[in-house]
N, C-alpha and C positions, 0 to 999 in steps of 0.2 A: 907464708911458707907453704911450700907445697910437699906433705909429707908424705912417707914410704916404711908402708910397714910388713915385715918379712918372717912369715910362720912355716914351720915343717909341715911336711904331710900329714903326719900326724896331728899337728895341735890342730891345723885348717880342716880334717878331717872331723876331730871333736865339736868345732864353735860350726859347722855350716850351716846345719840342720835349725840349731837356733837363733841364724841369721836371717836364714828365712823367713822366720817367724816374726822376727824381734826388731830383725832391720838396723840393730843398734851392739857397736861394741866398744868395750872400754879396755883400752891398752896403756898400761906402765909406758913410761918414758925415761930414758936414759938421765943417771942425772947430770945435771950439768947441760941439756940439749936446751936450744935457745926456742921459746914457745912465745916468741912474740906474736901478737893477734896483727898478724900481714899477710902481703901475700893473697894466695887462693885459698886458703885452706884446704885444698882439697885431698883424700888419701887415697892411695894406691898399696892394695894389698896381695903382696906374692908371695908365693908356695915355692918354698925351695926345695926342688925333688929333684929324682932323675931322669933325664939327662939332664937339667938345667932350672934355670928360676922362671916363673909365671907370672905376672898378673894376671890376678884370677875375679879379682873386687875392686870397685869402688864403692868410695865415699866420701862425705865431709865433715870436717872437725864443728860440731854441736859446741861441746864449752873443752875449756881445759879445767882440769880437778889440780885440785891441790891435796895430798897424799898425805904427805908429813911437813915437816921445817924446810925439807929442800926435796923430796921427790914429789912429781907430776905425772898426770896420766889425761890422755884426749879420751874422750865419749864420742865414738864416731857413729853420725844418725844423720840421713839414713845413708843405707849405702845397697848396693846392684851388683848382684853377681856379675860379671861380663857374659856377652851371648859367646864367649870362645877365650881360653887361655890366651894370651900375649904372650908369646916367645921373649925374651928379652938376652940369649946368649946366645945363641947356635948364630950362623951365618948371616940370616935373612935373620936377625933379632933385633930387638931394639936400639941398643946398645951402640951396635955397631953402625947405626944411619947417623950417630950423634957426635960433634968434631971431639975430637979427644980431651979436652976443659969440659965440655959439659959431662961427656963421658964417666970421667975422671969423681966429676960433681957426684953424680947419681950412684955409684959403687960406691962412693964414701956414704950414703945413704942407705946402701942395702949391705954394708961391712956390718951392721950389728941390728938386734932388734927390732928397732925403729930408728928413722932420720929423718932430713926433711934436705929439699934444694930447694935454691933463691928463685925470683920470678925470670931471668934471662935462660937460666936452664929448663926451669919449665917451659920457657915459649917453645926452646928446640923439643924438647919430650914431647909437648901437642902436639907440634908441625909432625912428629916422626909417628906418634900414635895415629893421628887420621888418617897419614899417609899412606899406613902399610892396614890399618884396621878401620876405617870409614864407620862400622856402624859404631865406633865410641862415641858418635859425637854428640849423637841425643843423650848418652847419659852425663857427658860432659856440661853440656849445655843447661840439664834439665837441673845438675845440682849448683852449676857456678851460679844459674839464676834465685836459687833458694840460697848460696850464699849472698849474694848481693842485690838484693829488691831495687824495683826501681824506686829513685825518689820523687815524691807525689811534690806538686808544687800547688800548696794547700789553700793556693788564691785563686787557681784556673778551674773553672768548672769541669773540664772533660775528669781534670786528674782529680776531684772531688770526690765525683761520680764513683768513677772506679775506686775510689780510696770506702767509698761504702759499700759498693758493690763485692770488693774484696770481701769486708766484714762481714756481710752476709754469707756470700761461700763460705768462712772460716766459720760460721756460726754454727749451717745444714750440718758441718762433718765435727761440733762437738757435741749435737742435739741427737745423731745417727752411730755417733761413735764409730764412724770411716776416719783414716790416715787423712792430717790436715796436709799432709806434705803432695795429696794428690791435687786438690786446689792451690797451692800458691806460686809456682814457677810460673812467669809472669814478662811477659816484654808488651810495652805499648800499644796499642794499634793504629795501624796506620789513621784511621776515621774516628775523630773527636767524639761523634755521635755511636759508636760502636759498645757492644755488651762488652762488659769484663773479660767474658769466658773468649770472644775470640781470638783476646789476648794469651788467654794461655799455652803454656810451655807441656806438652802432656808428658805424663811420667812414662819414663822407660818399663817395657816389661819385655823379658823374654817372648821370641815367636814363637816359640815350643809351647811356654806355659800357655798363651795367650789359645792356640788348637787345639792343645789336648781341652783346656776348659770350656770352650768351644763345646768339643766332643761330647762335654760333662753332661752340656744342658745351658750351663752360663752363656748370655750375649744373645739369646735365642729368642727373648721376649721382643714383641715391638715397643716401640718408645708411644707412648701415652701423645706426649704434645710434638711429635714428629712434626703431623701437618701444622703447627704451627710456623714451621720453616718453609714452607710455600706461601704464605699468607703478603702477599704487595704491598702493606703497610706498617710492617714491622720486620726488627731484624731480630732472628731470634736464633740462642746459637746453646747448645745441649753438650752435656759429657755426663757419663757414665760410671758410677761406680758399683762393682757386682762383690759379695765374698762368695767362698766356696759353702755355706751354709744356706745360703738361697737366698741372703736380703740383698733388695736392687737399689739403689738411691740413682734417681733420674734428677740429674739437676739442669734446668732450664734457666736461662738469662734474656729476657725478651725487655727492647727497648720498641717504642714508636713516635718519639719526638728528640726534636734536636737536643744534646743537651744543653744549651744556652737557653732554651725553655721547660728543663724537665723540673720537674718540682717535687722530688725526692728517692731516696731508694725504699722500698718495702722487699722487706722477706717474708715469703711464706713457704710454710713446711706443712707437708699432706701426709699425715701415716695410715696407708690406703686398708691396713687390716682392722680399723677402729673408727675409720672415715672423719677423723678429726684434720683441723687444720689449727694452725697458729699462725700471726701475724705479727712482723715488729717493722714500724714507719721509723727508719731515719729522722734524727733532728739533730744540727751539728750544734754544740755549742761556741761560741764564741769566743774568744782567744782567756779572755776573765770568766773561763766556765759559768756563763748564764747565755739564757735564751729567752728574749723576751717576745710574748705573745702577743702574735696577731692574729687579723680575722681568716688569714690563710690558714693558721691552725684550726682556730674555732671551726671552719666551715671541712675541714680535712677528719677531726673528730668525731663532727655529726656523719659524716660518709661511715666513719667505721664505725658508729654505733650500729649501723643497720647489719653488720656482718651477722651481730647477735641473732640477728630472724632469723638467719639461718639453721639455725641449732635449736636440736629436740630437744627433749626433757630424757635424764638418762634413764634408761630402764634395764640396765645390767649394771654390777658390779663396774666392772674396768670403765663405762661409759660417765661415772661420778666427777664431777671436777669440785677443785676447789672455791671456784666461783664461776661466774658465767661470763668472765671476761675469756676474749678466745685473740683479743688487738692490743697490744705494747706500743708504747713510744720509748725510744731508744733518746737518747739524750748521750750524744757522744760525743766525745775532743781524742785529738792525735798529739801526742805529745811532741811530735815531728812528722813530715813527710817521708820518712825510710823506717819505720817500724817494723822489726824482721816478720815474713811471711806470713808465721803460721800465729802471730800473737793479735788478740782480738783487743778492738776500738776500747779504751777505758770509756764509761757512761754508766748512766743512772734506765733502767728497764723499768717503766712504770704503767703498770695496767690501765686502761682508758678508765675505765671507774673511778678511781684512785687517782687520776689527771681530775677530773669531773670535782670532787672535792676538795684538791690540793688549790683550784682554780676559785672556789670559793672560801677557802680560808684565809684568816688575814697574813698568812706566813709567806706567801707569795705576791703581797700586795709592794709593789715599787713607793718609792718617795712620789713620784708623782702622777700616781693610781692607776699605769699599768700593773701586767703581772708577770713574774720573772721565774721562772725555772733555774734553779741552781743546787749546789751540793749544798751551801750555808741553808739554804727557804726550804728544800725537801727533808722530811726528816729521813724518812725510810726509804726504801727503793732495791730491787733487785740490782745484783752483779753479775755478773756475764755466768760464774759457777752453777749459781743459782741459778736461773732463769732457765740455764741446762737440763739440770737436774729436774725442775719442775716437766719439762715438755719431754726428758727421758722416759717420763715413769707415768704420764699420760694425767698428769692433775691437773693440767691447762689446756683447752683447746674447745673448739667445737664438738658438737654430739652429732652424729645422722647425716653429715655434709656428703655428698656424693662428688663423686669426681667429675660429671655436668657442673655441679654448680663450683667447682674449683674453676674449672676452666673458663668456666664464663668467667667469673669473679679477677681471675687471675689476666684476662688478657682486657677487661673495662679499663682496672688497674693501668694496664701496662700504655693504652690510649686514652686516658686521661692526661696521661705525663707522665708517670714512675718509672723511673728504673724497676723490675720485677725480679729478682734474683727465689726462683722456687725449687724446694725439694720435694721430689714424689718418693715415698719410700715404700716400697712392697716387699712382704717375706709371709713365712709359713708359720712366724712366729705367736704361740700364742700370748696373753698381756704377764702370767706368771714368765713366761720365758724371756720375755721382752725385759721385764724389771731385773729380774736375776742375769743377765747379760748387761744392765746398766749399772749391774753393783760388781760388778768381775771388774780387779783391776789389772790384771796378771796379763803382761803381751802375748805371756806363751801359750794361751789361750785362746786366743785372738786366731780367726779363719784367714786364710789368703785372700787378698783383694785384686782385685782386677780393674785395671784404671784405662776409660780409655773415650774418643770423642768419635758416637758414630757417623757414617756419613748421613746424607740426608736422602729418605726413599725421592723416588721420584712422583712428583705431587700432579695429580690430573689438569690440564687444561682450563679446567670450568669452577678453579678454585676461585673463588673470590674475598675480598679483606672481610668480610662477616661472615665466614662461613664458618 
């Protein structure tokens, strides 16, 4: 169904301010209206004023609620003001470009509340929206995509790759607390061998908000691993997320081998005010949730013990960790290839030390004296919440790491074989401000973000792949 929902000035007037913020609304449903999960889902919200009706918003139906015994209500998340009211009565209006059944369809739709039309009326309503309003089509596009992910074909490497590479983008934006809806709008790319991100769908913003912020100050910093996007041995492919509060999340996706030869995804996260980094290695597990160990691990484990050298001893307060592990292993399964968007890989997070032990005890010992990683043989282990929460508030990671040795670190990584999915995040925040911002739950609190993929500067002639 593709529904339509229709407020006075006044009520549209009350809810906008906190749509901006919140991105998210819930509206009663007629009862008796048919809420079968088809269709687009997608919603259309117009202002009935004078001289006539508007769409004024988009969005998409998130879940349906169940109210009471027989009423229902949609959660619409998220949703985009339009860059310009949509006329839909007057001459040149919508309405009027549409054969009179569809027509007919869509006014029984805007007759009350809310309503919804089938998918042949909607084809005419797209054909007639792009036709007379062209720039819908990014936000059309950007949400049809978050309703419907691609589906990963979780035996082919390319769609592997990107199925972890996902997980890590969704991981930076619940460790940084940025909108996960700004990484997952998503279409293939054409090159098997290609970063996740060049696949992406970027999120609609207003071109007003986008210059005034601009104006602010925001989009004004250079990008850290820019030149990385000049470099002839790698593809490496950047987006951008800024809030109106001043933190920046630089997220980087840098591959440099085929993937039919790459030999995993790593996420690393850089929070540049504490000079820390975190590290979690991909590892899928197998259809009967175990992963049996080989000397490909064994020798991938000795690599990231040595990331330990890197890191000081703490000598302030915030610089404490809970241990000195600063590398994870991710132990993950997909319960399918089309897992919506913004929901992260289920697995077991388990710190290298803590692998190191698990490896010598007999709880992981196989019938026939391999050793098996599984949910039954591990007793304990981080969940994606946790392991959040831990790298929100700074108990995990590196001491004294500079951002030289990120990037070295981060691009050996990426030509050895990894897929490299990285967050740089910069702010003026200090570590009390940072933890008390990780324990705010409230949307309405929450700064405006600005979502977006810059171009790439123009890189000197005399760069070379080791530079």
């Amino acid at each position: 169904m593709t529904y339509i929902v229709t407020l006075t000035a006044n009520q549209m007037a009350e809810n906008e301010d906190d749509w901006l913020l919140t991105q998210r609304f819930t509206k009663g449903l007629p009862t008796g209206l048919d809420t079968s999960d088809t269709g687009t889902r997608l919603v259309f919200l117009v202002c009935d004023i004078e001289p006539g009706r508007f769409i004024t918003w988009v969005g998409s139906v998130q879940r349906f609620n169940t109210v009471g015994p027989v009423d229902r209500s949609i959660t619409i998340e998220p949703m985009r003001r339009c860059p310009r009211p949509v006329p839909l009565d007057d001459p040149g209006g919508i309405l009027a470009s549409l054969s009179s059944t569809h027509r007919a369809h869509v006014e029984r739709a805007l007759s009350g509340s809310a309503g919804h039309c089938g998918m042949t009326t909607w084809q005419a309503l797209q054909e007639a929206l792009l036709r007379s309003h062209p720039e819908l089509a990014r936000y059309i596009e950007w949400l049809l995509a978050n309703l419907s992910p691609v589906v990963f074909d979780v035996e082919d490497p390319a769609d592997q790759s990107w199925q972890e590479q996902r997980d890590a983008a969704q991981s930076l934006t619940r460790v940084t607390d940025f909108p996960h809806s700004a990484l997952s709008a998503w279409g293939r790319p054409a090159s098997r061998d290609a970063p996740y991100l060049s696949g992406l769908i970027p999120e609609p913003v207003e071109n007003s908000l986008i210059d005034h912020d601009v104006r602010a100050g925001l989009g004004s910093e250079t990008l850290v691993f820019d030149s990385w996007r000049g470099l002839s041995d790698v593809r490496c492919d950047i987006h951008v997320l800024e809030d109106s509060d001043g933190r920046r999340l630089e997220v980087v996706n840098v591959n440099a081998t085929p993937v039919e030869s790459r030999l995993g995804t790593d996420m690393i996260y850089y929070h540049h005010p504490t000079h820390s980094f975190v590290l979690v290695q991909y590892k899928r597990l197998s259809p009967n949730k175990e992963y049996r160990v080989n000397k490909q691990l064994l020798d991938q484990m000795d690599r990231l013990e040595r990331v330990a050298e890197l890191s000081s001893q703490p000598a302030r307060s915030h610089e404490w960790r809970l241990s000195q592990d600063s590398c994870f292993l991710k132990f993950a399964h997909w319960r399918d290839g089309a897992a919506p968007t913004t929901e992260l890989a289920r697995g077991m997070y388990i710190p290298l030390s803590y692998a190191r032990v698990l490896l010598d005890d007999d709880c992981t010992l196989g019938k026939k004296g391999g050793r098996i990683f599984s949910y039954e043989r591990v007793g304990r282990y981080l969940v994606s919440s946790e392991f959040a929460e831990l790298v929100k508030h700074g108990l995990v990671g590196t001491v004294g790491t500079s951002v030289e040795q990120l990037r070295d670190f981060g691009l050996k990584r990426a030509r050895e074989g990894y897929s490299v999915m990285l967050g740089f995040e910069t702010s003026e925040e200090t570590p009390r401000a940072r933890s008390i911002r990780a324990r705010t739950r409230s949307a309405k609190k929450r700064p405006k973000v600005n979502s977006y993929s810059p171009p790439a500067s123009p890189q000197p002639s005399s760069d070379a792949p080791g530079s």
